[in-house]
C-alpha positions in Angstrom: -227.1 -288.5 82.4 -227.5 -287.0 79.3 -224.8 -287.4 76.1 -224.0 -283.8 76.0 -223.4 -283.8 79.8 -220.9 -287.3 79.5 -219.4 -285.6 76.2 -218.7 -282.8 78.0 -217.0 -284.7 81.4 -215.2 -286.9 79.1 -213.8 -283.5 77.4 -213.0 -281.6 80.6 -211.5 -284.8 81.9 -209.1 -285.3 78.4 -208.0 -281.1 79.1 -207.0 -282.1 82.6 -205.2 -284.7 82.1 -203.5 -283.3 78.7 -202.5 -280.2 81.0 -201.5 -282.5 83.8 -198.7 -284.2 81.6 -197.6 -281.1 79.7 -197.5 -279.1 82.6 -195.3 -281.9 84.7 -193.0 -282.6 81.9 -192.1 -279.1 81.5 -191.4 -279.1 85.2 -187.8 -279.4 84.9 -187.4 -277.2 81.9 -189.3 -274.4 83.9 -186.6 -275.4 86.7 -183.7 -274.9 84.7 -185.2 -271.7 83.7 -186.0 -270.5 87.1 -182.1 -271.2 87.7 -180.8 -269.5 84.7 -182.7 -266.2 85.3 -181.6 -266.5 88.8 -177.6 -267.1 87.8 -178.2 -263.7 85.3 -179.3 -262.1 88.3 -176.9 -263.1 91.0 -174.1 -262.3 88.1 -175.4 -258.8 87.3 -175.1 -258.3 91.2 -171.5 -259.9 91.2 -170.5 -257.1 88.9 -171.8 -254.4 90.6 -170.2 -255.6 93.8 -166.8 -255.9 91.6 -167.1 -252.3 91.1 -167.3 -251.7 94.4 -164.9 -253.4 95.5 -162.3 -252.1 93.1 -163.5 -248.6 94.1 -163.3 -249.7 98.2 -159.9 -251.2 97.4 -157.8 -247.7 96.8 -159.5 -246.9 99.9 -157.9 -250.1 101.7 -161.4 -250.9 103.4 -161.2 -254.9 104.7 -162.6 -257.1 102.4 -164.5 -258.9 105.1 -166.3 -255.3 106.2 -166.9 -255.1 102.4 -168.5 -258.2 101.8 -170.3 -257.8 104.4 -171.9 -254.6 103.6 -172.8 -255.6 100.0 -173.5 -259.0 101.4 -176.4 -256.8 103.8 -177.4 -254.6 100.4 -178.3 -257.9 98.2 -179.5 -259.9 100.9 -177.2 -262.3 99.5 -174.0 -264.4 100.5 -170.9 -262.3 99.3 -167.5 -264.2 99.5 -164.2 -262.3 98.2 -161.4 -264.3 97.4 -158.1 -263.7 96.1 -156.6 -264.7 92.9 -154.6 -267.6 95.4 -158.3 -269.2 96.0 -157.9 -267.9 100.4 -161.1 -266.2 101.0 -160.5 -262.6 102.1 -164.6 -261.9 103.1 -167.4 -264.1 103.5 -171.0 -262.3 104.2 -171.8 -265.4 105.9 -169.0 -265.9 108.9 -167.6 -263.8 111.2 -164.0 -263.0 110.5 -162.5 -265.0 113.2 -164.1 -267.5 110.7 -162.5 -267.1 107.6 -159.1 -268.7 108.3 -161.3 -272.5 108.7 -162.5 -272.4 105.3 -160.9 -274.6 102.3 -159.1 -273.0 100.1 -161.8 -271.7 96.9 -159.6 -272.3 94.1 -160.5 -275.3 92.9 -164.1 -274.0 93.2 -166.0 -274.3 89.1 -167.4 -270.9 89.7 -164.1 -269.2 90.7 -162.3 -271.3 88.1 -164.5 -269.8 85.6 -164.3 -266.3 86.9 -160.3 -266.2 87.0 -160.1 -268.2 83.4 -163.1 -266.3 81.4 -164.1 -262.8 83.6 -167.1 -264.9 85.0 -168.7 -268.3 86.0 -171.6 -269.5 87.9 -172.1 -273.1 89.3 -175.2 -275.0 91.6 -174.0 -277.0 93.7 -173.7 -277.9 97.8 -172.2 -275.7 99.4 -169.7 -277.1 102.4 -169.9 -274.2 104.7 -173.7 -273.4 104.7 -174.9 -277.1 104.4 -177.4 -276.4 101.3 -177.4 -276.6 97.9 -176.7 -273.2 96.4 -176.7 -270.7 93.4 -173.2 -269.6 93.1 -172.6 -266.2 90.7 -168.8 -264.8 90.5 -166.4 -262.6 88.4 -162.9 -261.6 89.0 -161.5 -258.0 89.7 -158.5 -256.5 89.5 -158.5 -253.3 92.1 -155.0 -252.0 91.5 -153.8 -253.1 95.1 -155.7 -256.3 95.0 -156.9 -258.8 92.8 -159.1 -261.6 92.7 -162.6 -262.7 92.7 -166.3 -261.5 94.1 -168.9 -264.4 94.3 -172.8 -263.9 94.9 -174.9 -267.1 95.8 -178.4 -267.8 97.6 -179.6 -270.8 98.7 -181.8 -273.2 95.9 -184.4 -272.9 98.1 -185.9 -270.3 96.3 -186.3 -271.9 92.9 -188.5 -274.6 95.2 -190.4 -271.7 96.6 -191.3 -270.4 92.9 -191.5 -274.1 91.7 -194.0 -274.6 94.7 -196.0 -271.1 93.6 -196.6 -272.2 89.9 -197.6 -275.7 90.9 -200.1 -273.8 93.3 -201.5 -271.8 90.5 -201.3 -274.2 88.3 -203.8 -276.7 90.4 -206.1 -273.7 90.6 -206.4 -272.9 87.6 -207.5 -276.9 87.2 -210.0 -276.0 90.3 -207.9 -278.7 92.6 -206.8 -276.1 94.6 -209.1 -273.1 96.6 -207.7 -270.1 97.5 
């Protein structure tokens, strides 16, 4: 084999593995960022569900046939709970449901929510069994007050995280498509 040919594998070889370790030890930093953007979204969401709930609530529509209806819209987990912490609607349960769940107030992102206006938390959730991205802000209707809490499954950070290693390995030609 000629020099230039060995100079060159021993280059393409040092760019590989020079990408390989950059690109793995921003892995969690690219996680955490996957998570933030996510929790900006789910809070964005949170507040548009607040405004309809507030607008629902002078209407005195059940907040367990609101959260579900926003809960359908966002394809998302939508859990209203009063300022007491006792879950009024969960998106997830039926409401013959509602009265087995633990009381929420102890909960970081409803802490948050009632303390600053908002709060978001990753964490297991006990009901669904799954690690979860939890979004929430309090509202005050008038007749009711309390808070609205968005939250999908982590599952979908992986499923990104799993894309961008994906591309990444084809763009290192390990991968075909």
């Amino acid at each position: 084999m000629k020099f230039q040919k060995k100079l060159l594998l021993a280059f393409l070889f040092l760019v590989a593995i020079t990408f390989c370790v950059n690109y793995f030890s921003f892995d969690p930093v690219i996680r955490s960022f996957f998570v933030a953007e996510s929790t900006e979204e789910y809070l964005k969401q949170a507040k548009v569900a607040r405004l309809l709930i507030m607008a629902s609530d002078s209407k005195g529509a059940a907040p367990q046939v609101i959260a579900m209806k926003i809960g359908k819209e966002l394809n998302a987990r939508v859990t209203i709970v009063d300022q007491r912490g006792v879950v009024m609607g969960d998106s997830s349960l039926k409401e013959t449901e509602l009265g087995r769940l633990d009381n929420h107030l102890q909960r970081p992102e409803i802490q948050d929510a009632l303390r600053r206006g908002s709060g978001h938390a990753v964490r297991y959730s006990d009901t669904l069994k799954t690690p979860m991205v939890y979004a929430a802000v309090s509202f005050d209707g008038g007749v009711s007050s309390g808070v609205v809490r968005v939250s999908r499954p982590l599952t979908h950070v992986s499923a990104r995280m799993a894309k961008l290693h994906m591309m990444a390995g084809r763009a290192l030609g390990v991968c075909r498509a």
